[in-house]
C-alpha positions as CSV (number, residue, x, y, z in Angstrom):
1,X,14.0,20.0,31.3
2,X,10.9,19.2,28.9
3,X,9.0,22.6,28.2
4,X,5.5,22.5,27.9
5,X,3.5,23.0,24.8
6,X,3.0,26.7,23.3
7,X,-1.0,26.4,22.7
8,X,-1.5,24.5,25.9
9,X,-3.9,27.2,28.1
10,X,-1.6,27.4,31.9
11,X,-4.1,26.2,34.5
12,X,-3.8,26.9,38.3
13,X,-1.6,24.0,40.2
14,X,-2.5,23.2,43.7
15,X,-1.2,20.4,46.0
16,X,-3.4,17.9,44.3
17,X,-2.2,18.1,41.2
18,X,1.7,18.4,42.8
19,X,0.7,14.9,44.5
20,X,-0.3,13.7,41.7
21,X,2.0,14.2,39.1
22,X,5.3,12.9,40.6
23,X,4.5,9.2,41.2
24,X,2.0,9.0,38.1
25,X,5.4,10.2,36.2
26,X,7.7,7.6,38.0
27,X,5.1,4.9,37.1
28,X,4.2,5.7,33.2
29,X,8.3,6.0,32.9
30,X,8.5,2.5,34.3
31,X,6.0,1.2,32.2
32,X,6.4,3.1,28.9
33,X,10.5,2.5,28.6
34,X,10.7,-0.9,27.6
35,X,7.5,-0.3,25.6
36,X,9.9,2.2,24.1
37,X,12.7,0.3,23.2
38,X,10.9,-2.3,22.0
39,X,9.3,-0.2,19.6
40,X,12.7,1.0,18.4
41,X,13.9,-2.4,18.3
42,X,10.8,-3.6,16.1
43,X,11.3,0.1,13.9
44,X,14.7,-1.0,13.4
45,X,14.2,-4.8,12.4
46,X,11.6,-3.5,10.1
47,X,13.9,-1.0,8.1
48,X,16.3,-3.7,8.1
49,X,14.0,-5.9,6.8
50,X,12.7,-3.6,4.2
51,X,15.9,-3.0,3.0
52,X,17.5,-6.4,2.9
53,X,14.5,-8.1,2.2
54,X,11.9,-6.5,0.7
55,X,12.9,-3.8,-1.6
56,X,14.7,-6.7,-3.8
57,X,11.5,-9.2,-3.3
58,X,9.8,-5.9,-4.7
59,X,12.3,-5.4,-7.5
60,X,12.2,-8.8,-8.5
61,X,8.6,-8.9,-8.8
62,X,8.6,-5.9,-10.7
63,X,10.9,-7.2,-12.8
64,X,9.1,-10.3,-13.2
65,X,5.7,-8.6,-13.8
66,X,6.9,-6.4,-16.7
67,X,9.5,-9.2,-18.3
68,X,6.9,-12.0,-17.6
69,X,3.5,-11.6,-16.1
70,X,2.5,-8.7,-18.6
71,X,4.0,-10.3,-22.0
72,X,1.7,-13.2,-20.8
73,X,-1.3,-11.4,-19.6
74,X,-1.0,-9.3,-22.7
75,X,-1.0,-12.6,-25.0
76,X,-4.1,-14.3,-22.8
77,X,-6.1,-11.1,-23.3
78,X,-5.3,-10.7,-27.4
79,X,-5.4,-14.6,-27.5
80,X,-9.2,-14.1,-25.5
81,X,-9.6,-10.8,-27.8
82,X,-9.1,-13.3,-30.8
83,X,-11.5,-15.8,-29.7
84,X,-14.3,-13.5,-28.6
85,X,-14.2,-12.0,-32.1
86,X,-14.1,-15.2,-33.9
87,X,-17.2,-17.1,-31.7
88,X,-19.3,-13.2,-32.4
89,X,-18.9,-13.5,-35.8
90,X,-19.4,-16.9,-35.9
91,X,-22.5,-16.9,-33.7
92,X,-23.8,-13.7,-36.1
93,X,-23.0,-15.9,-38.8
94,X,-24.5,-19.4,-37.5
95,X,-27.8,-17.2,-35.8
96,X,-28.2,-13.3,-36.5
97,X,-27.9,-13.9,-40.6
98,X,-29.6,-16.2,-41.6
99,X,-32.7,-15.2,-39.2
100,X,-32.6,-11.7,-40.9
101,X,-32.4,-13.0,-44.0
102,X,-35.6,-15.2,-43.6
103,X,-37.2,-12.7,-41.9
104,X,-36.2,-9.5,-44.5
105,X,-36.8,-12.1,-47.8
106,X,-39.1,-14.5,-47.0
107,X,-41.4,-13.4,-43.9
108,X,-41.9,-9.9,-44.9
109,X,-42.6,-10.4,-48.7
110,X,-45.3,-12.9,-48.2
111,X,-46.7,-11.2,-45.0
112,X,-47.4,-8.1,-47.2
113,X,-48.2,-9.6,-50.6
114,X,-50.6,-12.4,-48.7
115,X,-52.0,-10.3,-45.5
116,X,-51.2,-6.5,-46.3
117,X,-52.6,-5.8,-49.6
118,X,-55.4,-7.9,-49.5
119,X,-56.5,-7.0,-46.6
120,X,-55.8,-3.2,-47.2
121,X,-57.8,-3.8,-50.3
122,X,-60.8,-5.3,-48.6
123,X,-61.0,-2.1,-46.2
124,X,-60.6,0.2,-48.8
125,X,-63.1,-1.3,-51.2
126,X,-65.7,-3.3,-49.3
127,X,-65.7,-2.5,-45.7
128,X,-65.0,1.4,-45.9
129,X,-68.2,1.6,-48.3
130,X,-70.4,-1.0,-46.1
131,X,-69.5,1.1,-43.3
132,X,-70.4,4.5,-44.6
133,X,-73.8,2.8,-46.0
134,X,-75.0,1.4,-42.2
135,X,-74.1,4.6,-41.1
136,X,-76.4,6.8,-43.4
137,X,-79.3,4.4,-42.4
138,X,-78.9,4.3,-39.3
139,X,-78.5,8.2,-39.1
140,X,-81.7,8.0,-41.1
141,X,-83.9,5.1,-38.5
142,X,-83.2,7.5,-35.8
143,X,-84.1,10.8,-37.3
144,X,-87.2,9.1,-38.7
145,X,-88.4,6.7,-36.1
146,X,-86.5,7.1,-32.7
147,X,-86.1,10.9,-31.7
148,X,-90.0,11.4,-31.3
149,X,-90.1,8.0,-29.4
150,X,-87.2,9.5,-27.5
151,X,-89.0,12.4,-26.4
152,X,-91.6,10.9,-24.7
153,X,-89.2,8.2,-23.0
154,X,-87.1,10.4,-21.7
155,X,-90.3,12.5,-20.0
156,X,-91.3,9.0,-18.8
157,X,-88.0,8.1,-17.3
158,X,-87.6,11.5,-15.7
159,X,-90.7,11.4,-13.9
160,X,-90.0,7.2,-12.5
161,X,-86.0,8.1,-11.6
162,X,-85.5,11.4,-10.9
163,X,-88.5,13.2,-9.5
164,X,-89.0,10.9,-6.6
165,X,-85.5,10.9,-5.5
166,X,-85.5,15.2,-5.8
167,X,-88.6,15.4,-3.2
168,X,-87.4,12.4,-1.0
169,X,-83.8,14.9,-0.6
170,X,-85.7,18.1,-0.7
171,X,-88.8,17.4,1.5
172,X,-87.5,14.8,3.7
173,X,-84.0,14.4,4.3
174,X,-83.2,17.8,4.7
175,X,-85.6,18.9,7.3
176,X,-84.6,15.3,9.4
177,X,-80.8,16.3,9.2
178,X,-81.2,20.5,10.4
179,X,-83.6,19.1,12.9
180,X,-81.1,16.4,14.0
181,X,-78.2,18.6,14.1
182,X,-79.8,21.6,15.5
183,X,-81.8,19.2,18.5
184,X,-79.2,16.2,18.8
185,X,-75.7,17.1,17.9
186,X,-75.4,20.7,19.2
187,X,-76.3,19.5,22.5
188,X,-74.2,16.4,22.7
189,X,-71.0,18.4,21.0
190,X,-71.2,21.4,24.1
191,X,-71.4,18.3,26.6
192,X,-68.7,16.8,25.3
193,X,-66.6,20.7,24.9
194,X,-67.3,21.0,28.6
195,X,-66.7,17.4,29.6
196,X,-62.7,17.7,27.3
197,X,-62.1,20.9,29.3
198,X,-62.5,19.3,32.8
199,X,-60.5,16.7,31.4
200,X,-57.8,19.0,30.4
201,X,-57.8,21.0,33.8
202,X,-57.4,17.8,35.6
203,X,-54.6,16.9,33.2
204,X,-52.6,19.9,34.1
205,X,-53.3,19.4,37.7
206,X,-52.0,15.9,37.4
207,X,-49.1,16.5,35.4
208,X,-47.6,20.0,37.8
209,X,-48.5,17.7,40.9
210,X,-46.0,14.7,39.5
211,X,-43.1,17.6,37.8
212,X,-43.4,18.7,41.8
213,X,-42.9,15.5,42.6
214,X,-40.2,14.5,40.3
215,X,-38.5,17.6,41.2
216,X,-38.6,16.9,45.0
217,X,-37.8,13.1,44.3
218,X,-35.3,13.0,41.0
219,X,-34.1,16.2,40.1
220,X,-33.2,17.7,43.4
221,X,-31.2,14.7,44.7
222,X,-29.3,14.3,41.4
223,X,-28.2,18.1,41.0
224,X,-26.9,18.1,44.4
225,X,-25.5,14.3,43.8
226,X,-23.8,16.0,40.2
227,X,-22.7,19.4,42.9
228,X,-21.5,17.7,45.7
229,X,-20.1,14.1,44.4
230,X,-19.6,13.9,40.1
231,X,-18.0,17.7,40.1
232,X,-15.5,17.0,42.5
233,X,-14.7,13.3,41.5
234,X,-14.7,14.6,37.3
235,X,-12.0,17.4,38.7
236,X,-10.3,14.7,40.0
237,X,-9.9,12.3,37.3
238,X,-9.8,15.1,34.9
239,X,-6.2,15.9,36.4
240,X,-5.5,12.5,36.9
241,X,-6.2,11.8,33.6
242,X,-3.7,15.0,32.1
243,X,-1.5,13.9,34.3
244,X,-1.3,11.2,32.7
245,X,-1.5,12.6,29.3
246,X,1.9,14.7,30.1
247,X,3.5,11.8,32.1
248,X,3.0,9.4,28.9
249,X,4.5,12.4,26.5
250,X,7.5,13.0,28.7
251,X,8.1,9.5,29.5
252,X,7.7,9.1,25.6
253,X,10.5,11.1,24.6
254,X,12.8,10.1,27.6
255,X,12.2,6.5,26.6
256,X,13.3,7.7,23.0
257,X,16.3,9.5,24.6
258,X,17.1,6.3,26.5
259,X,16.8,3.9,23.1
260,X,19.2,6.2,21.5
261,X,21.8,5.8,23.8
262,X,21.0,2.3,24.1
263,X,21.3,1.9,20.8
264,X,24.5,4.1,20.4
265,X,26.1,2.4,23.3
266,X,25.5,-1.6,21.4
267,X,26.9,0.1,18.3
268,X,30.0,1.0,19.8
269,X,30.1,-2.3,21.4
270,X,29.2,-4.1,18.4
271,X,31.9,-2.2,16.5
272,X,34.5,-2.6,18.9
273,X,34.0,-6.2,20.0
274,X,33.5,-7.4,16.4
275,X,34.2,-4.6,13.4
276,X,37.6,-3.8,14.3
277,X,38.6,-7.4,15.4
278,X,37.2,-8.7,12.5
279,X,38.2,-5.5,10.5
280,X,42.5,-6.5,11.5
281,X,41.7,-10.0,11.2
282,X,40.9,-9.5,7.7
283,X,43.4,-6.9,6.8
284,X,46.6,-7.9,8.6
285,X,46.0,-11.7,8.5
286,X,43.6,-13.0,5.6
287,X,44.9,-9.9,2.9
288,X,48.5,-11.1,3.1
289,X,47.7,-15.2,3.4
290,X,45.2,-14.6,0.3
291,X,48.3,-12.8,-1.0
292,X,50.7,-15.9,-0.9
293,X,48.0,-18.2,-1.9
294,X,47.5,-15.9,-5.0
295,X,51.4,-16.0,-5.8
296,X,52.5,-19.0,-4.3
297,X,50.1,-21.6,-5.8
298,X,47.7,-20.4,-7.3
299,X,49.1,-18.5,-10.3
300,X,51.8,-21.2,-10.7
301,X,48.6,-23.8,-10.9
302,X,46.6,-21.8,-12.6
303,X,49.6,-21.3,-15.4
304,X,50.4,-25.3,-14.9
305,X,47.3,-26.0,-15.5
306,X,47.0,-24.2,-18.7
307,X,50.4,-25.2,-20.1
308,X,49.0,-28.8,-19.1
309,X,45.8,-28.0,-20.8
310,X,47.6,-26.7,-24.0
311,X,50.1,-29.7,-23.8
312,X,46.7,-32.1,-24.2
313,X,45.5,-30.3,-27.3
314,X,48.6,-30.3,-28.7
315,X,48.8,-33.8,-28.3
316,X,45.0,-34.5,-29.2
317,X,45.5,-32.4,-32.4
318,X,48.4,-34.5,-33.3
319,X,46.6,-37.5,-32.8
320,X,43.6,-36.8,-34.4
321,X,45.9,-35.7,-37.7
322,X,47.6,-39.3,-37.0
323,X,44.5,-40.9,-37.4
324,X,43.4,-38.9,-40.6
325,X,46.7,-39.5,-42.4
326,X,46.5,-43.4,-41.8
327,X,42.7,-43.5,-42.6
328,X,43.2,-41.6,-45.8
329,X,46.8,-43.9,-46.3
330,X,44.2,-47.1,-46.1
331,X,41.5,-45.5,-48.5
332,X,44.2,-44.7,-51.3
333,X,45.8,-48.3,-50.5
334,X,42.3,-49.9,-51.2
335,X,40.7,-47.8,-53.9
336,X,43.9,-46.3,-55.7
337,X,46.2,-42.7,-55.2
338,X,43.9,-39.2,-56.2
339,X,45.6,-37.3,-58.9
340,X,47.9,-34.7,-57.2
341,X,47.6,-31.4,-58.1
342,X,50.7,-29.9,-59.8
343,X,52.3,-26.6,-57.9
344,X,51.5,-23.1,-59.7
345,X,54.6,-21.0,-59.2
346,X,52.8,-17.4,-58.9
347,X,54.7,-14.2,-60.2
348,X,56.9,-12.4,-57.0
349,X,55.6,-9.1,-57.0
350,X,51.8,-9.8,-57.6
351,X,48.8,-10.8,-55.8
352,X,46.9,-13.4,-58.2
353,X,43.2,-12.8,-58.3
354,X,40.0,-15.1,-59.8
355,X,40.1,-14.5,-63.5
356,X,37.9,-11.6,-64.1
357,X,35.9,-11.4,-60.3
358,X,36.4,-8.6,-58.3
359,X,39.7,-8.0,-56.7
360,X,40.4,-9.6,-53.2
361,X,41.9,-7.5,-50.4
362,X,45.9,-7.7,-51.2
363,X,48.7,-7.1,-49.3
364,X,49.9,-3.5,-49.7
365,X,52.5,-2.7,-52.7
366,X,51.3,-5.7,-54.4
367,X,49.1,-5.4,-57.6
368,X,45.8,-8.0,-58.3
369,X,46.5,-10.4,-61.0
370,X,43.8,-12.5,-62.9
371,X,44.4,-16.0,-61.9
372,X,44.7,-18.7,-64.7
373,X,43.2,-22.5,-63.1
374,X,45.3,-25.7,-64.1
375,X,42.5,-26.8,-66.4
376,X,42.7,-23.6,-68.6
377,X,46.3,-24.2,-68.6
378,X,45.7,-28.0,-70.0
């Protein structure tokens, strides 16, 4: 039903591995199934989730970020930009300036007109001269006085230091160390040869005596304990354990099989206990009530209510104009009537236009006229 993988090398089956294989199978399908469809379930919940959830959380915040969070960060960081700049200049200005100025106008100009020069000038013109002058005479004392008292010291030191020392090495030491060496340490070297190679001889006899006995004690028991015991219980587990391995890919993919159908079958439950209930529900019963709600009262309420609402601003027009006419009635009753303006009668046939300015839009087949005002008129 499953075929096994391509690459995988065919090894030889015996009754073990047929006595194995069956109830390992029937176990890990027991146990990985629900594992399975829980996985699906969770796999499913998640994309769900992702979809419903998530991807608009994530749209949102992108669209927050770009439309808030960066406009702001951006203004923090010029607005920090800003004030970085203006404390560095001002510390350069309140610290670094006027310490360089000091230090390039005030410190360096008397440092080398009070310190430099003079004292450049005293080494060039008394201590360069004073110098060359103790040198001369000094050169002079010791070519005159000390190098022929030199000669005769160094003779005298020569013979106190160094000649005493020379024969001590020469006629003592030497002869005390060859004799020493040749009497002494010779000997006591090929003792101690002979004495290191008994030493080693007995090592090697030691060290094959305990590798026999290791052998005898440690190696032979544990090669035929690994022969007879780990070989045999390592097969063992070995095909236990890919056993296992194929049980746990095969139960894997019948599990996924299984959550398909599962799945399949709740959809078609869900769809035909719910969708197409709820699907005729809303097509044979809510369409046409929402239909003669629409027609029966609400259009005729929605168009009473706007006649009504027309009706009141009709009526609050009306009154308001009421109420202007008799305010303006009581302000020309208590101060005295305007002068009314007398009616122009304006040529048929013409458009009038102000006198001179630039011509208004006009009706078509009409011509612009220049308009004449009352006062011109007198």
């Amino acid at each position: 039903m499953y075929p096994e993988k391509a690459d995988r090398r065919p090894d030889p089956e015996g009754c073990l591995t047929a006595a194995i294989r069956i109830p390992v199978r029937i176990v890990v399908l027991i146990v990985v199934v629900p594992v399975r469809l829980l996985w699906d379930a969770l796999a499913l919940c998640g994309t769900f989730l992702g979809r419903v959830l998530l991807r608009p959380l994530g749209r949102a915040y992108d669209w927050f970020h770009e439309h808030v969070l960066a406009p702001v960060g951006r203004g923090i960081a010029r607005m920090a930009e800003a004030v970085a700049t203006a404390t560095w200049w001002l510390c350069k200005a309140v610290l670094y300036w006027p310490w360089l100025g000091l230090w390039r106008y005030v410190v360096v100009p008397l440092a080398v007109h009070l310190i430099a020069n003079p004292a450049a000038w005293l080494y060039r013109t008394v201590l360069t001269p004073l110098g060359r002058g103790l040198a001369r005479g000094a050169a002079w004392l010791y070519a005159r006085l000390l190098a022929p008292l030199g000669r005769g010291t160094r003779l005298a030191l020569w013979a106190v230091l160094v000649w005493p020392w020379t024969a001590l090495w020469r006629y003592v030491a030497v002869p005390l160390a060859s004799v020493t060496y040749r009497y002494l340490l010779t000997p006591l070297g090929h003792a101690l040869t002979w004495l290191g190679r008994g030493l080693v001889r007995l090592g090697k006899g030691l060290a094959t005596g305990l590798m026999w006995l290791g052998k005898v004690l440690l190696v032979i028991p544990a090669v035929f304990f690994y022969r007879w015991v780990l070989a045999p219980v390592g097969r063992v587990l070995a095909v236990v354990g890919r056993e296992i391995g194929d049980a746990l890919a095969v139960a894997w993919r019948v599990a996924g099989y299984l959550s398909l159908a599962v799945g399949r079958a709740l959809k078609w439950l869900a769809r035909n206990l719910l969708g197409r209930p709820l699907r005729w529900f809303y097509r044979d019963v809510c369409t046409p009530v929402g239909h003669v709600v629409r027609d029966a009262l609400w259009r005729p309420a929605k168009k009473a209510a706007v006649e009504t609402g027309r009706a009141v601003r009709a009526a609050l027009a009306s009154a308001r104009e009421t109420v202007r006419r008799a305010r303006r009635d009581a302000w020309h009753a208590l101060v005295g009537g305007e002068r009314q303006p007398e009616p122009v009668n304006a040529i048929r046939g013409q458009a009038r236009n102000l006198g001179g300015a630039a011509p208004q839009q006009t009706l078509p087949g009409m011509v612009a006229e220049a308009e004449i005002s009352l006062h011109k008129r007198g």
